[in-house]
Backbone as CSV, one residue per row, in Angstrom:
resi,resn,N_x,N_y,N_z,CA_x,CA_y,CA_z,C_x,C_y,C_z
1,UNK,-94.321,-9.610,42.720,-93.417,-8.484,42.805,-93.098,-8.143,44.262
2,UNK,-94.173,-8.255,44.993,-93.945,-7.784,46.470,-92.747,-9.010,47.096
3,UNK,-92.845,-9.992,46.796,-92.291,-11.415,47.510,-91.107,-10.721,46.920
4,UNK,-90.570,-10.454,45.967,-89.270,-10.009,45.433,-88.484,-9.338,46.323
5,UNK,-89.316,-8.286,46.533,-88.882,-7.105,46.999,-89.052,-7.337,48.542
6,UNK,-89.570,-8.009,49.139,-89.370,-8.672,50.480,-87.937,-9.930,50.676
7,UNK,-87.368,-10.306,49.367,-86.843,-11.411,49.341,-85.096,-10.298,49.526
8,UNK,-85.256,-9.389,48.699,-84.133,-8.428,48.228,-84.059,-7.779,49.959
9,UNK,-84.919,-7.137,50.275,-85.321,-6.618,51.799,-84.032,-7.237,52.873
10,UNK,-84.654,-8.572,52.572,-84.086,-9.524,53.722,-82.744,-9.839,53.654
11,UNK,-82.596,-9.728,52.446,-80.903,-10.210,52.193,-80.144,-8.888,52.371
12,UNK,-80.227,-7.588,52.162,-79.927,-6.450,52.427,-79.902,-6.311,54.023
13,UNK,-81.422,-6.940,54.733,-81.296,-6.818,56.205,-79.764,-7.815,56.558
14,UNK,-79.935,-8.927,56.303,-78.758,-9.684,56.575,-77.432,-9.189,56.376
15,UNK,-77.529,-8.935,55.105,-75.840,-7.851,54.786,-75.519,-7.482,55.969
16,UNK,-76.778,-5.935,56.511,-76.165,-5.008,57.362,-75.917,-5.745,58.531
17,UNK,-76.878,-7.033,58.915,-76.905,-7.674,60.577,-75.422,-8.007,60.489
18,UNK,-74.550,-8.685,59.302,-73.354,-9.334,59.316,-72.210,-7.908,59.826
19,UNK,-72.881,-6.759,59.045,-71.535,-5.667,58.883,-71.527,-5.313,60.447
20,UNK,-73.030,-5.007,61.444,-72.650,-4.758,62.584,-72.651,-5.699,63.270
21,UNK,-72.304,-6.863,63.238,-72.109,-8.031,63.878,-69.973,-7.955,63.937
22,UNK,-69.869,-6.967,62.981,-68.328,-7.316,62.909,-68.130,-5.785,63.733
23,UNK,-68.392,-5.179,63.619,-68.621,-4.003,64.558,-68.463,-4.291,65.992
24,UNK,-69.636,-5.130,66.282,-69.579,-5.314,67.521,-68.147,-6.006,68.327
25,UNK,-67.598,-6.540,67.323,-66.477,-7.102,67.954,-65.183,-6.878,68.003
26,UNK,-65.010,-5.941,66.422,-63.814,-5.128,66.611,-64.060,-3.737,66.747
27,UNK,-65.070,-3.786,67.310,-65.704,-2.036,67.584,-64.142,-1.150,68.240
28,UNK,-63.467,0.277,68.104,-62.480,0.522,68.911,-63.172,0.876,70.419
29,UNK,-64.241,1.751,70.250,-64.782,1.724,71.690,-66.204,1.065,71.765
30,UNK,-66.784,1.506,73.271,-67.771,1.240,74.312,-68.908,1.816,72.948
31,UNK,-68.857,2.688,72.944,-69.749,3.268,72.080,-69.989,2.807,70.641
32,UNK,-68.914,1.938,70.119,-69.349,1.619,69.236,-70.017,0.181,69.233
33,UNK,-69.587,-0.297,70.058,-70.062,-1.638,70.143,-72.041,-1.513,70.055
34,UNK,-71.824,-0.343,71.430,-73.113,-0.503,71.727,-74.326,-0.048,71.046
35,UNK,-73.578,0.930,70.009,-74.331,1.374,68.879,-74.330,0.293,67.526
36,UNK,-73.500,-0.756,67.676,-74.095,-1.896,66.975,-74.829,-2.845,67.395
37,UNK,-74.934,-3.156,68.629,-75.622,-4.045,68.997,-77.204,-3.293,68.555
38,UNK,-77.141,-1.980,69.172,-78.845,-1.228,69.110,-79.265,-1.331,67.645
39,UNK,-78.245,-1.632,66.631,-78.619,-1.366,65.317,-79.070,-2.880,64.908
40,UNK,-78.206,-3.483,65.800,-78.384,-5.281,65.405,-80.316,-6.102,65.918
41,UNK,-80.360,-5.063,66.777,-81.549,-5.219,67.101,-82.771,-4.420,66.447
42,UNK,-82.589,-3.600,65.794,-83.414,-3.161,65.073,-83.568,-3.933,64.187
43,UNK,-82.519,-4.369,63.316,-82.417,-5.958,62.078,-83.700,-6.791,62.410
44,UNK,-83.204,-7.621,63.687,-83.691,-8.322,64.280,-85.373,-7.868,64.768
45,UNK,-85.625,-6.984,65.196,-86.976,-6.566,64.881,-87.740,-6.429,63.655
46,UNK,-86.942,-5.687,62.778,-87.473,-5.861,61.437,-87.863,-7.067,61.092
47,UNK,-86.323,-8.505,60.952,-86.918,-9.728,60.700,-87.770,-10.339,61.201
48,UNK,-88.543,-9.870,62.616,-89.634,-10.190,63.280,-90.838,-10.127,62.143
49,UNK,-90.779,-8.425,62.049,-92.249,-8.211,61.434,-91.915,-8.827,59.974
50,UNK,-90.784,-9.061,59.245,-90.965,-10.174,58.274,-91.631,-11.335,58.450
51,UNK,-90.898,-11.585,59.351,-91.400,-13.347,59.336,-92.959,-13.412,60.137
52,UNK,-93.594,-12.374,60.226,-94.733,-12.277,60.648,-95.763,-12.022,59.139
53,UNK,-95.184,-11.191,58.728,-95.879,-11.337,56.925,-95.864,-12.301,56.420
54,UNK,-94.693,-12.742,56.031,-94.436,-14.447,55.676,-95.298,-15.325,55.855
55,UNK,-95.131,-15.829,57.545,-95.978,-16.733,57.763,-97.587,-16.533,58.456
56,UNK,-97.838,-15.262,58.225,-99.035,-15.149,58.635,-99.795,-15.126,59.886
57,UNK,-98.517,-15.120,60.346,-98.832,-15.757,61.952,-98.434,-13.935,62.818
58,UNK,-99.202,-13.216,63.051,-98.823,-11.560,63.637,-98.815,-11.473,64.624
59,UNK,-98.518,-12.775,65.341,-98.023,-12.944,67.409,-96.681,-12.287,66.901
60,UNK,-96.021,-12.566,66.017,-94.505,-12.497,65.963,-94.472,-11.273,65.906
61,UNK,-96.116,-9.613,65.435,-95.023,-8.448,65.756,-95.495,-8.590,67.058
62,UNK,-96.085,-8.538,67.925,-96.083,-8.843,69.528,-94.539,-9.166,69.947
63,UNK,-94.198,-10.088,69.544,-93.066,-10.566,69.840,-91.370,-9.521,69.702
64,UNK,-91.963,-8.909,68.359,-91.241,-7.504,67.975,-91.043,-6.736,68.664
65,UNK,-92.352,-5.885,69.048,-92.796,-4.937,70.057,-92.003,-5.011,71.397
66,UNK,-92.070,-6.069,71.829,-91.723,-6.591,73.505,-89.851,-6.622,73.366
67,UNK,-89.546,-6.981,72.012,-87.967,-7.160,72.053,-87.433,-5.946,71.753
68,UNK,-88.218,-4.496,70.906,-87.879,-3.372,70.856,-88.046,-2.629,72.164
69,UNK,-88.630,-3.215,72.894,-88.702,-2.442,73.906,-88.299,-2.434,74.718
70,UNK,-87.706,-3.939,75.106,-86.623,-4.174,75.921,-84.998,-3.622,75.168
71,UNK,-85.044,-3.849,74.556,-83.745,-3.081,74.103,-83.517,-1.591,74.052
72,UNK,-84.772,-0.917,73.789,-84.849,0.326,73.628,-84.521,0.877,75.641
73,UNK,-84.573,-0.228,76.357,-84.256,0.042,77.922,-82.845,-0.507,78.279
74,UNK,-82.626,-1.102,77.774,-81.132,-1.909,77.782,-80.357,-0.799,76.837
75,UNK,-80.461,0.010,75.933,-79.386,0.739,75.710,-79.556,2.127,76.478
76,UNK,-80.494,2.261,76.989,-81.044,3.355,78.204,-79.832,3.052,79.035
77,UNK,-80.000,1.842,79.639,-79.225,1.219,80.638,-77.544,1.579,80.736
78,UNK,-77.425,0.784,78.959,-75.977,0.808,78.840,-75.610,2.572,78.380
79,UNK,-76.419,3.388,78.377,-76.305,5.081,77.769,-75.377,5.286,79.467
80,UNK,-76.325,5.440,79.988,-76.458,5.526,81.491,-74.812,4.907,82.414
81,UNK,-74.278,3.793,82.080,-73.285,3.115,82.492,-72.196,3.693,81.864
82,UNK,-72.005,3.991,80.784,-70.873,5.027,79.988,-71.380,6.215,80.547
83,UNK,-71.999,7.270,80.470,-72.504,8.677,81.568,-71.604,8.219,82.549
84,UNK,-71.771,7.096,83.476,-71.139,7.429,85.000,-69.376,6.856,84.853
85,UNK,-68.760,6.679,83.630,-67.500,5.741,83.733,-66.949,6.619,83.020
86,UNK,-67.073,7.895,82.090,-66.403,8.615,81.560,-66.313,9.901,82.740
């Protein structure tokens, strides 16, 4: 039951990675882009700590951790770069 509901998880994660993947590119502004990319990376973290259940292998949330956190500074960054251009 759990594998199910991890299987349903993932394909739902994928849906949304595709919907802000189209976001990102016909986003109308700065802001939206960049609020898909931050969302695209949350996906992408999530599928971390999936594929860390999966395969058993839990370097990969390490691997999570370090990519949320760089992003969580990179949209700091890009917050910061729209602040000084508006």
């Amino acid at each position: 039951m759990a594998d199910l509901l991890f299987i349903i998880a993932g394909g739902i994660a994928t849906v949304a990675g595709l919907l802000m993947l189209i976001r990102l590119f016909i986003g109308p502004t700065l802001a939206d882009r960049i609020t898909a990319l931050d969302s695209m990376t949350i996906v992408a973290v999530s599928f971390f700590a999936f594929l860390a259940h999966a395969l058993g292998r839990f370097i990969y949330l390490d691997v999570a951790l370090v990519y949320a956190l760089i992003s969580f500074v990179g949209v700091i960054v890009l917050a910061r770069y729209i602040e000084r251009r508006l």
